[in-house]
C-alpha positions in Angstrom: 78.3 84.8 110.3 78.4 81.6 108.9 79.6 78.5 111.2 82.2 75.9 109.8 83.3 73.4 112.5 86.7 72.1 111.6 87.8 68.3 111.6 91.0 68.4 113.3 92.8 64.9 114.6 89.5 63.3 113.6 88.1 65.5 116.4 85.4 68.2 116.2 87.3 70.9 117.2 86.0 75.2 117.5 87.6 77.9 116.9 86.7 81.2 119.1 87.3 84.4 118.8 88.8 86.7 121.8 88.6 90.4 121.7 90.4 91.8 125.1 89.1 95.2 125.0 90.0 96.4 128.4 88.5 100.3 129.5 91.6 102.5 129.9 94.7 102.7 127.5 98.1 104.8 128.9 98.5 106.7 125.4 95.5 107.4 124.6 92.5 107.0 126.6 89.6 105.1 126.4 91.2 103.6 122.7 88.8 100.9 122.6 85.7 102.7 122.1 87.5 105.9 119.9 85.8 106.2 116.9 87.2 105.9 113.3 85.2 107.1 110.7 82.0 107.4 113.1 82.2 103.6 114.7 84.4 102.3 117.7 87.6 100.7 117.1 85.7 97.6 118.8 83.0 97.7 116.3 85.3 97.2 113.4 87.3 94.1 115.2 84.1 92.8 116.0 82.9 92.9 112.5 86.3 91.5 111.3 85.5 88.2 113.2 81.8 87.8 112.2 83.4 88.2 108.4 85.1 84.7 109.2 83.6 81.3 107.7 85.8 79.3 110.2 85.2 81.0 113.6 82.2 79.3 115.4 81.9 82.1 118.4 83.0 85.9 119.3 83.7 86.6 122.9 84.8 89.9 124.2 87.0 90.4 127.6 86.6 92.9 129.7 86.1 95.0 133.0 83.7 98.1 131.6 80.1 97.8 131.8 80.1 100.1 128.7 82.4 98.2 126.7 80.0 95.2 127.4 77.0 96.5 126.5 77.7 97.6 123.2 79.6 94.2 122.6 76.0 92.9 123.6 74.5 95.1 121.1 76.8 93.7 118.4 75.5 90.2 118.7 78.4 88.8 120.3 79.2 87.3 124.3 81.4 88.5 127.2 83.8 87.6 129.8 83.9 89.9 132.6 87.6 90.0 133.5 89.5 90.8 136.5 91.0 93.5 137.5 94.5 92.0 137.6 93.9 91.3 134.0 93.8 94.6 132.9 96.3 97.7 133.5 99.6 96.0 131.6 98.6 92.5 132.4 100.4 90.2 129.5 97.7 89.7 126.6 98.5 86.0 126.6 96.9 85.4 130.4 94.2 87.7 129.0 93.4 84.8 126.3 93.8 82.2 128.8 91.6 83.4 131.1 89.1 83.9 128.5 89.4 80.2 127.2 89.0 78.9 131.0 85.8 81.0 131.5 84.0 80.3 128.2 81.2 78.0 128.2 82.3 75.7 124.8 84.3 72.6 125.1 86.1 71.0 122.6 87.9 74.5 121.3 91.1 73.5 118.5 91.9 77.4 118.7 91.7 80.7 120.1 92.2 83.7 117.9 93.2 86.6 119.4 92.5 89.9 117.8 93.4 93.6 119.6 90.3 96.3 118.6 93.1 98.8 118.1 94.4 97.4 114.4 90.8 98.3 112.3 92.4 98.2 109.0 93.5 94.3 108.5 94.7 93.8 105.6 94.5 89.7 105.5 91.5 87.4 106.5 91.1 85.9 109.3 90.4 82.8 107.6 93.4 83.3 106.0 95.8 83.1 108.9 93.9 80.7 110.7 94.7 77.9 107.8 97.9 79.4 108.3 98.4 77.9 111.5 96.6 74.8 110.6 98.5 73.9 107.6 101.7 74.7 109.9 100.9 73.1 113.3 101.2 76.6 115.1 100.6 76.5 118.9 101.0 80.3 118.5 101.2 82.6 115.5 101.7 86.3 115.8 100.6 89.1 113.8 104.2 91.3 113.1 103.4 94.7 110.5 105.8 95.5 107.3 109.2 95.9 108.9 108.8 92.8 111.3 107.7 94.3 114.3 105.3 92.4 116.5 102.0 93.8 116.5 98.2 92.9 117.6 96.7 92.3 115.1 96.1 89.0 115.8 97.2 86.0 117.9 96.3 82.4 117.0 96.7 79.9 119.5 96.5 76.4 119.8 93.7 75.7 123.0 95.7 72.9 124.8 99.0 75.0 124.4 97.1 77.6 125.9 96.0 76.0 128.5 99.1 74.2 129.6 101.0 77.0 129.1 103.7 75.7 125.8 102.4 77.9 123.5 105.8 78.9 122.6 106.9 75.1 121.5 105.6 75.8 117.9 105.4 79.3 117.1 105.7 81.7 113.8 104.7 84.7 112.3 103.0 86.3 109.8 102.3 89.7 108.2 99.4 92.1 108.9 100.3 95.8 107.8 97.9 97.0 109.7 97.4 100.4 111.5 98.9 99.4 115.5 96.9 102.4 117.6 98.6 104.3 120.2 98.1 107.9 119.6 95.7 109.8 117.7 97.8 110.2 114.8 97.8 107.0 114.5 93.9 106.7 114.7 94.0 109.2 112.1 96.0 106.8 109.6 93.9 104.0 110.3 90.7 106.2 109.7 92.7 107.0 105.8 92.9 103.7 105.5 89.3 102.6 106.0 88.3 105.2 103.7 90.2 104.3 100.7 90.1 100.4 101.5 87.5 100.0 98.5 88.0 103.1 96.8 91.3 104.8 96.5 92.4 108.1 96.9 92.2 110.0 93.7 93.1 114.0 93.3 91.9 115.8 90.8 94.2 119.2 89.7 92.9 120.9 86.6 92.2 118.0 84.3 94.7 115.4 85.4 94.0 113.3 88.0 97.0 111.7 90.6 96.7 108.4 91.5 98.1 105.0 91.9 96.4 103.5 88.7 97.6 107.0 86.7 100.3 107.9 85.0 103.2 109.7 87.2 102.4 113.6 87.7 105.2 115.5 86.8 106.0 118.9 88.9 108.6 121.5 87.6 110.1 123.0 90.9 110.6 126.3 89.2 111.0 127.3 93.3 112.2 130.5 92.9 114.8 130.2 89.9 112.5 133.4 88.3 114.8 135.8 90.4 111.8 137.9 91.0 111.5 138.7 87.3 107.7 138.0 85.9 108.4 137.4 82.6 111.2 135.1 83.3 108.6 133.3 85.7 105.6 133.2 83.0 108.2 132.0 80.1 109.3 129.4 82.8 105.3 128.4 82.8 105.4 128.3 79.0 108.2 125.8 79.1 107.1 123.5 81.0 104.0 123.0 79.5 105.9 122.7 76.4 108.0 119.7 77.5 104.7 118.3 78.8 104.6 119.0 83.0 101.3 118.6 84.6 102.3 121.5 86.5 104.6 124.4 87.6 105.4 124.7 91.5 107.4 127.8 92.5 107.9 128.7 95.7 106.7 131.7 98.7 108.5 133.0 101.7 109.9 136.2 103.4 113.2 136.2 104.4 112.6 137.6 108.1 109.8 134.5 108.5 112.5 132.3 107.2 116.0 132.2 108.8 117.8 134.4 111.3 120.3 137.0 109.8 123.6 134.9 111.2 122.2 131.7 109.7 125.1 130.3 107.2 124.3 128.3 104.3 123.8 124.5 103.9 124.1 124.0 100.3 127.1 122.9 97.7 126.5 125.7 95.2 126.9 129.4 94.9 129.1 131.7 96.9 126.5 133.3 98.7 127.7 132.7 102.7 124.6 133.8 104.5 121.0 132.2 103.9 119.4 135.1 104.7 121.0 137.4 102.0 120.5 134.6 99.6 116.4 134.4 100.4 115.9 138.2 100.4 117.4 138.5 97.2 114.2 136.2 96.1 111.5 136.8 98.1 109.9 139.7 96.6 106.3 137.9 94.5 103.7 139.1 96.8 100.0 138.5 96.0 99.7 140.6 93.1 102.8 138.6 91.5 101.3 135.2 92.5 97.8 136.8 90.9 98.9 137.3 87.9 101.0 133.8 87.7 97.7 132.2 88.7 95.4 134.4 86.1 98.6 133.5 83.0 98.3 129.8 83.4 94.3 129.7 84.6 93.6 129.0 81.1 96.8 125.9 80.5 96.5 122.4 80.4 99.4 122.6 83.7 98.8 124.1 87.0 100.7 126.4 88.7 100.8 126.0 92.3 103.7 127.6 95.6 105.2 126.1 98.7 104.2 128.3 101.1 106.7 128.4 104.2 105.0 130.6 106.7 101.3 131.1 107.6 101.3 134.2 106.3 102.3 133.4 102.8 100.1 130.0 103.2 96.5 132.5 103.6 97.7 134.2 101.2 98.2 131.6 98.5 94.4 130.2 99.5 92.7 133.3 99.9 94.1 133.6 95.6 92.6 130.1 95.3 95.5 127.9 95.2 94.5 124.1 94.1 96.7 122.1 96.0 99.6 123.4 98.5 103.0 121.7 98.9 104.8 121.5 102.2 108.7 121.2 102.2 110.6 118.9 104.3 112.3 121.3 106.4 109.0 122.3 107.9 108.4 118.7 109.1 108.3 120.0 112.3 105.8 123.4 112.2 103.0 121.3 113.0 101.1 124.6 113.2 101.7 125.3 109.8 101.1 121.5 108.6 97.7 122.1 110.7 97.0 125.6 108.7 97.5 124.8 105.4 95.5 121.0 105.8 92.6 123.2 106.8 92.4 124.9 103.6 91.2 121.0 103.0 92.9 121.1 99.8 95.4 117.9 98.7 98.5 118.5 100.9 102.1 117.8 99.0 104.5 116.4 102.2 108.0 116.1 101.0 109.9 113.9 103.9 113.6 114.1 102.9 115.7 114.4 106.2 113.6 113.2 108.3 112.6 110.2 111.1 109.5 107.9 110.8 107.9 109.2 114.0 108.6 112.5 112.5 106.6 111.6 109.3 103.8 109.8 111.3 103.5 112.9 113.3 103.0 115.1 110.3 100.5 112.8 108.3 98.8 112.6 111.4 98.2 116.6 111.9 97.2 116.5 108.4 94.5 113.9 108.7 93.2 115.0 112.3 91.9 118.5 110.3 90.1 115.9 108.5 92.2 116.1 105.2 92.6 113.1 103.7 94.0 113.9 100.1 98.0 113.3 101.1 100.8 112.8 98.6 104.2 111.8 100.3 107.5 112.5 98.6 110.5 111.1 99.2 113.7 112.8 98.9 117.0 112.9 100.2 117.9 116.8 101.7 121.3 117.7 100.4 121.9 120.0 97.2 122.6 118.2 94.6 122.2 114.8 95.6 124.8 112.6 94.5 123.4 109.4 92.8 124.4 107.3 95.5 122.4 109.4 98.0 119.2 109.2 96.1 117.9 105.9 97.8 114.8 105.6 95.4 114.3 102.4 97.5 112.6 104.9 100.0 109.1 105.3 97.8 108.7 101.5 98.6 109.2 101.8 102.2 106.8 105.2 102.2 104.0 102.7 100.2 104.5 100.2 102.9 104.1 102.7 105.9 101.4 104.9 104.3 99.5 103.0 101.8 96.3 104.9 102.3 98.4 107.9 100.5 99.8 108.3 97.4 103.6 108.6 97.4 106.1 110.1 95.1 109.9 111.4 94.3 111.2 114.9 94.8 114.2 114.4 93.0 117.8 116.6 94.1 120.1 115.1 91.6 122.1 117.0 89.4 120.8 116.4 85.7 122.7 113.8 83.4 122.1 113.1 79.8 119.8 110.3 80.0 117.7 111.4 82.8 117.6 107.8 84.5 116.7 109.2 88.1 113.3 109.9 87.7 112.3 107.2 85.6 113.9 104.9 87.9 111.5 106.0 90.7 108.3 105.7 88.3 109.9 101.7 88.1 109.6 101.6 92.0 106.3 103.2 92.4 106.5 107.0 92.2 103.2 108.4 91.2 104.4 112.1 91.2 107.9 113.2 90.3 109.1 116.5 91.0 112.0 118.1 89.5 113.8 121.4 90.2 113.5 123.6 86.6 115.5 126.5 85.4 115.5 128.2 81.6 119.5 128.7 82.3 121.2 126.0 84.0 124.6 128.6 84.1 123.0 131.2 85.7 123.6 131.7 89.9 121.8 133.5 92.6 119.7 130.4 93.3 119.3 126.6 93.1 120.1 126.7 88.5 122.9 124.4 88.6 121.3 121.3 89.8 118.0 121.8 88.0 117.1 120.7 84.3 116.4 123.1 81.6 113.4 123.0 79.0 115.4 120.1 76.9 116.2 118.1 80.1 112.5 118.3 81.0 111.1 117.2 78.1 113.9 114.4 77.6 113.0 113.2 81.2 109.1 113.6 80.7 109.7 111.7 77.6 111.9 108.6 79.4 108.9 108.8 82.4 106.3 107.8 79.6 108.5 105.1 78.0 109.0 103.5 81.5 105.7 103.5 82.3 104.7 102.2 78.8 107.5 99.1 79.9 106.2 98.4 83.1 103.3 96.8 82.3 101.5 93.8 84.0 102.8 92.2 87.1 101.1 89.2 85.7 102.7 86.3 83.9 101.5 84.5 81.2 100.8 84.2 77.7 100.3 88.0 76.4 98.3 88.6 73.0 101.7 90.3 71.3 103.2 87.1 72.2 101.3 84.6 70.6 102.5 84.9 67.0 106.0 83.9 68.4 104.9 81.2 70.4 103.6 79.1 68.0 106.6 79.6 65.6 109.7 79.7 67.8 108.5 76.4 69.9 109.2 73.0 68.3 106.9 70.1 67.7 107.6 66.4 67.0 108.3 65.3 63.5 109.0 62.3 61.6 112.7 62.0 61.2 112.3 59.5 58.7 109.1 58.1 56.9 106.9 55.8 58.9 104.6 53.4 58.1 101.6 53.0 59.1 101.1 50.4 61.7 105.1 50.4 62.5 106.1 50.7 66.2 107.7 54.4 66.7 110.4 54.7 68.4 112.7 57.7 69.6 115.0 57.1 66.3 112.2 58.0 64.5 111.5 60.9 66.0 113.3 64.7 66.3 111.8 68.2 67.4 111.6 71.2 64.6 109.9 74.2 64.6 107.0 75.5 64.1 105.1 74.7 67.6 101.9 74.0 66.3 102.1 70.3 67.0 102.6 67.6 69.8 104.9 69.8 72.3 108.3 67.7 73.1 107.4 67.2 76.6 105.3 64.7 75.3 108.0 62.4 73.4 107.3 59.5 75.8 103.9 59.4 75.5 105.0 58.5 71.4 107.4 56.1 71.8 106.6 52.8 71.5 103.1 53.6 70.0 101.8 52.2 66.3 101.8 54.8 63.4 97.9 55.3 62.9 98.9 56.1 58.6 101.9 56.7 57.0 103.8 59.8 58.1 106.4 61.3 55.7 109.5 62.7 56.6 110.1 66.0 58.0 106.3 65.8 58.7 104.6 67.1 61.9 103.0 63.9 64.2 99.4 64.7 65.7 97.8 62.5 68.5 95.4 61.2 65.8 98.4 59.8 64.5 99.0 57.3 66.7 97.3 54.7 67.9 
């Protein structure tokens, strides 16, 4: 670490680092020293503070002889800590008692930072020129939606000290992982690992991922109505409006719902759910074999939702690529925890369903050690009307799972311009999946709000136009622009012919295109200037012009 005192008030001041890393922890025990990734959550904290250029020391509080020792081991000192000062003791007399019992004088700021937030997404330098710039007794780390987090505390010393740290305060935003549970320590783990490197998945030959274009899943669920050559031509279809893939979908009736279950849904006339999925359960391996074997050797793959265990072994033990897991089954965390043991990429669609609940589920999924997670967003009624689609859900997913990659599973009904899905791809989307049928007229499943081959090619086609638009978040002068530039900007010309050594003034002047001269901001810098030659009318002014 590199030390930088900092002239504050014409006053050598220091800046130290506290990390209160107390030995128990209510939710999950021991926190401190859990591992992510193979190092304790202390370890990454106290490699976060040795990274700064502006912090001149790294203390750690605490009451555990263990917690000391490797603190020792990491180069850095200690403040033993009272008992009172641990348990629920408020964080802020934690800091204070550290900045009472340190050795340095002259200290401009303490900077608080919890072990239990590895994955900072800011510098600390950063948000400690923060608080300088802005005269901060006490800014506070608060994640994405404005919550109040630890990932760091910056406090003025004397404020501290004399207890006004809450004159001058403000806030500022660290996304980063707040530990309380082990799903949680399992999204901060995903996070670390795809800090430098981000998560790419490979099906077939197309990889998904954030710097890619959008994958494009035909949910052909199980609009086949158990007829092979209607599912195969379905395969063909797709492929011919240019999918990256076909998904269908894989359940038993008596698995699924209970015989007195009534249906949920705003088509068909079928009144019970379980007559409705019996009618289409009836692919077993040998079906899903030869699905598998007709597309092995297609650019798109072909892929099921499996909705029991059961059906889930089945679809690996045939050497499924990826597995998707719908909504509804948020909850089976047994069957989230199956199929992410397969260690294969994991498709979590999270329509209808709380943040915890999503948390929860990621969570599962990464505790098996799986980290290859694609979110969807989605919005569980069928159709969706327009107004119910709330694409602006993909950018709150990014924000609470950027580790992953997150797309659309979109329930409209089709229109003739196909706007829906392109409209995600605009707001982030990285996969879009999109219910397909060959007959949108036909019933006995979910036909009437899916697209047909000409819808999906028309909205494959507007995916790969938007993406094309996007672009660069960048501004500035782009090659394709620089023709324009230079011809539809003005310069200064003569008005009227002036003679050399004449004073010019503004009556001899007027702006004309093209812009390859003197730019008309710079008028005034003309005026009143000699004429270095005589400058006809209508002609362009240079600098070596004037004199």
């Amino acid at each position: 670490m590199r030390y930088c005192p900092l002239w504050i008030n014409d006053k050598m001041k220091q800046i130290i680092a506290v990390i209160p890393a107390k030995s128990g922890s209510q939710r999950l025990p021991a926190k401190n020293m859990a591992e992510a990734l193979g190092m304790p959550l202390l370890g990454y904290t106290i490699g976060y503070a040795k990274e700064s250029r502006l912090v001149n020391k790294i203390y750690v509080s605490t009451d555990s002889g263990e917690i000391a020792e490797f603190a020792g081991k990491k180069g850095v000192s200690v403040i033993m800590r009272p008992a009172k000062l641990c348990g629920e003791a408020p964080i802020i007399d934690v800091y204070r008692h550290a900045l009472l019992n340190m050795d340095e004088r002259d200290i401009g700021y303490i900077a608080g930072l919890q072990p239990d937030h590895p994955d900072r997404t800011i510098s600390l330098d950063e948000i400690i020129k923060y608080a300088q710039k802005n005269d901060l007794d006490d800014l506070i780390s608060v994640d994405a939606g404005g919550a109040k987090n630890g990932s760091f505390r910056i406090l003025k010393a004397d404020a501290l000290k004399e207890k006004q740290v809450s004159i001058k305060a403000g806030t500022l935003a660290d996304n980063a992982t707040n530990i309380h549970s082990i799903a949680d320590l399992r999204m901060a783990e995903a996070a670390l690992r795809f800090k430098e490197r981000p998560l790419s998945i490979k099906i077939k030959n197309k990889f998904i991922a954030k710097d890619k274009p959008a994958f494009i899943i035909a949910e052909a669920a199980c609009n086949h109505m158990c007829d092979m050559n209607r599912a195969k031509e379905m395969i063909d279809e797709a492929e011919a409006a240019g999918a990256d893939a076909v998904k269908f979908q894989t359940y038993k009736a008596e698995k699924l719902v209970a015989k007195n279950a009534p249906t949920y849904w705003n088509y068909g006339t079928t009144k019970s759910q379980y007559d409705y999925y019996k009618n289409l359960d009836k692919f077993g391996i040998k079906e899903y074999a030869d699905l598998f074997d007709y597309a092995k050797d297609k650019e798109l793959a072909v892929f099921s939702s499996p909705f029991d265990i059961d059906s889930a072994s089945m679809l690996n033990e045939l050497g499924m690529s990826i597995f998707k897991i719908a909504s509804c089954l948020i909850p089976d965390l047994k069957l989230i925890r199956h199929i992410a043991r397969f260690q294969k990429p994991v498709i979590l669609s999270v329509g209808g369903s709380e943040i915890d609940e999503i948390k929860e589920a990621v969570g599962a999924i990464y505790a098996e050690g799986n980290f290859s997670l694609i979110l969807l967003a989605c919005t569980l009624s069928y159709p969706c009307k327009y107004e119910d689609a709330h694409l602006l859900g993909i950018k709150t997913l990014t924000g609470l799972f950027p580790q992953a990659i997150i797309g659309y599973s979109d329930h409209t009904e089709p229109e003739k311009n196909m706007v829906i899905p392109s409209l995600a791809v605009a707001v982030g989307a990285k996969v879009i999946e999109k219910h397909f049928t060959l007959d949108r007229t036909m019933s006995g499943s979910g036909h009437s709000f899916s697209v047909d081959p000409k819808d999906l090619k028309n909205m494959i086609e507007n995916i790969r136009i938007a993406e094309k638009a996007l672009g660069e978040a960048g501004l500035g002068v782009r090659e394709r622009e620089q023709k324009t530039r230079e011809n539809a900007r003005m310069s200064i010309v003569a008005k009227n012919r002036i003679d050399k050594g004449q004073v010019i003034s503004e009556a001899n002047l007027t702006v004309l295109r093209p812009g390859t001269g003197i730019l008309p901001k710079f008028i005034d810098k003309i005026v009143g200037k000699k004429a270095a030659r005589d400058i006809s009318e209508n002609e362009q002014i240079q600098w070596n012009d004037i004199q």
